[in-house]
C-alpha positions in Angstrom: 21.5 -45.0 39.9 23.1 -42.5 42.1 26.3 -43.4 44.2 24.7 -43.9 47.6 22.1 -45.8 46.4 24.6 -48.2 45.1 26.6 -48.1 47.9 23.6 -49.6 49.5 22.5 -51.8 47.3 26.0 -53.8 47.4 25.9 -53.2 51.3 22.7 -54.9 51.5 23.6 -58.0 48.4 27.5 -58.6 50.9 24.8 -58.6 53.5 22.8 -61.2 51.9 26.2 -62.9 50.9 27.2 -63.5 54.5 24.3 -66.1 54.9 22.6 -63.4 57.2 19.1 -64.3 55.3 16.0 -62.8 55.2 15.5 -62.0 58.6 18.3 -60.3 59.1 17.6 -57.8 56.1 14.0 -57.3 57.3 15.9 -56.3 60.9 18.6 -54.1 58.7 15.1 -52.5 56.4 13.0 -52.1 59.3 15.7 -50.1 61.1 16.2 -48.2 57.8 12.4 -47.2 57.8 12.7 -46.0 61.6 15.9 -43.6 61.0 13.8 -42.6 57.8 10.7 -41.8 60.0 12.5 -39.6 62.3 14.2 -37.8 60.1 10.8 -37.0 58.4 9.3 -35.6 61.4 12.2 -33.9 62.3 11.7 -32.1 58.3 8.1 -31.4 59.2 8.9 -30.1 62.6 11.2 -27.2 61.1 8.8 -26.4 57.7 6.6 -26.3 60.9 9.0 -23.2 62.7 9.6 -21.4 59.4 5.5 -21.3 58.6 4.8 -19.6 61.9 8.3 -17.3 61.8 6.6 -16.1 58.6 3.5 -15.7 59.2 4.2 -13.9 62.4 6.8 -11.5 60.6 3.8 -10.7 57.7 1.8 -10.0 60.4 4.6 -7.4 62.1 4.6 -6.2 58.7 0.9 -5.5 58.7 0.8 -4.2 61.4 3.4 -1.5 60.4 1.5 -0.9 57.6 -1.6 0.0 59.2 0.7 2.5 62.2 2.1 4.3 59.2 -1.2 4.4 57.6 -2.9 5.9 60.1 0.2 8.1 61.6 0.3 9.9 58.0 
C-alpha cells in the first residue's frame, strides 16, 4: 500500500474513532469524489489543448511540405 494511501486510510479509521459515524465519512467520501471529479476534467481539459496544438502543428507541417513541394 503506498504511503498516501495509508495516510488516508488511518485519517479516515481516527476519523471513524472520534465517534463522527457514518455520515460524517459519507460527507468526508463524497467531498473526496467532488475534488476527484474536478481534477479529472481539469486532466481531460489539457489532453484536450495538447490534441489540437498537435494536430494544428502536423498540419503547419503539411502544409510546408506541400509549399516546398511545389516551390522545387
Amino acid at each position: 500500500m503506498s504511503e498516501s494511501l495509508q495516510e488516508g486510510q488511518s485519517a479516515l479509521e481516527g476519523y471513524l474513532l472520534k465517534g463522527r459515524g457514518e455520515q460524517g465519512v459519507k460527507k468526508y467520501l463524497a467531498i473526496i469524489l467532488d475534488a476527484s471529479a474536478v481534477l479529472l476534467e481539469i486532466v481531460m481539459d489539457v489532453c484536450q489543448i495538447r490534441e489540437r496544438k498537435l494536430n494544428k502543428r502536423k498540419q503547419i507541417e503539411e502544409s510546408l511540405k506541400t509549399v516546398t513541394r511545389d516551390w522545387k
